[in-house]
N, C-alpha and C positions, 0 to 999 in steps of 0.2 A: 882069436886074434885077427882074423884074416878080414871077420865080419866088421870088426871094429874100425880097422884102414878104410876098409869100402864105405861103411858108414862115413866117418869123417874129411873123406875124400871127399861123398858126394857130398857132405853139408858144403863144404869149402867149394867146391863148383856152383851149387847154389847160390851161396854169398857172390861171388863172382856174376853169376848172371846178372842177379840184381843191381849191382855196383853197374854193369853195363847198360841193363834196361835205363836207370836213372840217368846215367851219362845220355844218353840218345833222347831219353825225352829231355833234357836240357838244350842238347844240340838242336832238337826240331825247334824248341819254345825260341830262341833264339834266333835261328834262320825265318822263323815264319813272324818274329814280329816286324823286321823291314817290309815283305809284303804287305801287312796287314798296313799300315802305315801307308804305304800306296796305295794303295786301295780305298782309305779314307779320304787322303789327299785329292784322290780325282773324283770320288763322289762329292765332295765338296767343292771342288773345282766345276762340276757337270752338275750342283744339284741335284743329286742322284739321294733317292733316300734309301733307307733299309727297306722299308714296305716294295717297293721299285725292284731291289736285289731279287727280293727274297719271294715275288713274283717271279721274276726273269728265272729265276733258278729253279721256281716250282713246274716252268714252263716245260725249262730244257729237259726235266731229269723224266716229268709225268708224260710229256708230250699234251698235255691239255691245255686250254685255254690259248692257244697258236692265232694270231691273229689270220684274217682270211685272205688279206692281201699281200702277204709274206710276197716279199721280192727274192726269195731263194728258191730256188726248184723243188718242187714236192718229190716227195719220194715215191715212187709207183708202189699202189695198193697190189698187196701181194695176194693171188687168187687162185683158185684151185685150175689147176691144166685140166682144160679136156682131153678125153681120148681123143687120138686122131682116126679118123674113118679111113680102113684096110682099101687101097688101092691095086693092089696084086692078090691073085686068089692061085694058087696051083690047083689046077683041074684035078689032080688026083689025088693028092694028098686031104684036100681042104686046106690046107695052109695059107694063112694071109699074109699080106706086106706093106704098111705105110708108105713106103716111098722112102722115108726116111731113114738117114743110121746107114750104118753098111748091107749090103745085098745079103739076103739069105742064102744059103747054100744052092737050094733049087734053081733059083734067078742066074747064080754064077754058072752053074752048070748045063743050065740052059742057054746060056748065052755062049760059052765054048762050044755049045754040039750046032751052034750056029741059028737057035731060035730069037726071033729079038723079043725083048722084054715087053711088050707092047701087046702082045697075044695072050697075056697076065693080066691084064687091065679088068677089072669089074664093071 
């Protein structure tokens, strides 16, 4: 018996879903024919054909075909970082240091025992 409510439950949720799916594609088909409607209207107002769109949109989405003289700021080509070359070396360790980013342990501790950081240098 118990299979049978669940069985009939979920058909009935089912039904339900679909009853809603359909409702919302009504809802979209609806809301999205005023846009479309503008959208005509100013292509036809501008001359604008579909071939034209449907460029512009092959444009935006591929990134190809971008004309060369674009008046918008290119986006910087994105490239691999080089290593930075080690400018501190600890004499005893071997341990090196960019310069960069926070102090190594060694640099901080040397600089409390009152050595300046400058006698590190490569």
């Amino acid at each position: 018996m118990a299979r049978q409510n669940y069985a009939s439950l979920q058909a009935k949720i089912n039904k339900e879903i679909e009853r809603l799916q359909k409702q919302a594609q009504v809802l979209q088909s609806k809301s999205r024919k005023p846009v479309i409607n503008s959208i005509i209207r100013s292509m036809k107002e501008y001359n604008i054909t579909p071939e034209e769109i449907a460029a512009a949109f092959g444009r935006k989405s591929s990134g190809a075909d971008k004309p060369s003289s674009s008046k918008a700021p290119k986006a910087p080509k994105t490239t691999a970082k080089k290593p930075v070359a080690a400018k501190y070396r600890h004499p005893e360790s071997g341990a090196t240091w960019t310069g960069r980013g926070k102090a190594p342990l060694w640099v901080v501790e040397a600089e409390k025992n009152g050595q300046p950081r400058q006698q590190f240098l490569i």
